[in-house]
N, C-alpha and C positions, 0 to 999 in steps of 0.2 A: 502478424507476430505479436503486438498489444494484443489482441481480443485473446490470444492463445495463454497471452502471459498470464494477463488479470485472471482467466477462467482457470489456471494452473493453481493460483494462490487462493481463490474465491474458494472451492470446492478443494483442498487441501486443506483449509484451516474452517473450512465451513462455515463461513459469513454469511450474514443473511444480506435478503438483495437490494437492502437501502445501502451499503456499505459503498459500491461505486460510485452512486450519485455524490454523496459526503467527498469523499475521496476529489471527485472532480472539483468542488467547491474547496478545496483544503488548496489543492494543486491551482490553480485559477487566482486564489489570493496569494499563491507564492510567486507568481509569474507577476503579475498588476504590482504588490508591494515590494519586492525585490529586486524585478528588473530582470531576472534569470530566468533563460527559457529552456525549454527542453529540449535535447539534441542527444547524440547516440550515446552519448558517453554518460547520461544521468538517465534516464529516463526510466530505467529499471527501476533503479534506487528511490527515483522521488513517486512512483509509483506504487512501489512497495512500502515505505517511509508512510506516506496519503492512506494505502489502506491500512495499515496496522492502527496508525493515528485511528483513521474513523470507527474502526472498531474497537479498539476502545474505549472510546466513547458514547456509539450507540449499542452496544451489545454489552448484558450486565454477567456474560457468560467467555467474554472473550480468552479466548491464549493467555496464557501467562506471558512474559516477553523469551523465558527459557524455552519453552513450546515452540515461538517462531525462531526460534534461532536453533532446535532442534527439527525442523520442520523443512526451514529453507537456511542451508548452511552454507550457502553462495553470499548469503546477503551479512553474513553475521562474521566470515573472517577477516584477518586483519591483512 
């Protein structure tokens, strides 16, 4: 269900394939510095949250933040 989710968002928004790795290290210092782990009820979110992060940051081509929130509009309502 992860590998389906990532590959859903990956190839939707077209990231390139360092964007996971990034993402693991985002999510990894949020678990270590925070004390917060991941369980069913975040896991979407802060996986989704970790890749947009790392994409914009490695990618000088990334989404605009309107792009992902017209893109994937599960993660953008309120």
């Amino acid at each position: 269900m992860i590998q389906n989710f990532c590959k859903n968002i990956l190839s939707t928004s077209k990231m390139e394939k360092e964007i996971p790795i990034i993402s693991l290290v985002y999510i990894e210092r949020l678990i270590i510095r925070s004390g917060m782990g991941l369980c069913g009820a975040n896991w979407r979110k802060i996986l989704f949250i970790s890749l947009v992060m790392a994409s914009k940051i490695w990618d000088d081509e990334s989404f605009e933040n309107e792009n992902f929130a017209l893109a994937f509009p599960i993660f953008t309502t309120r």
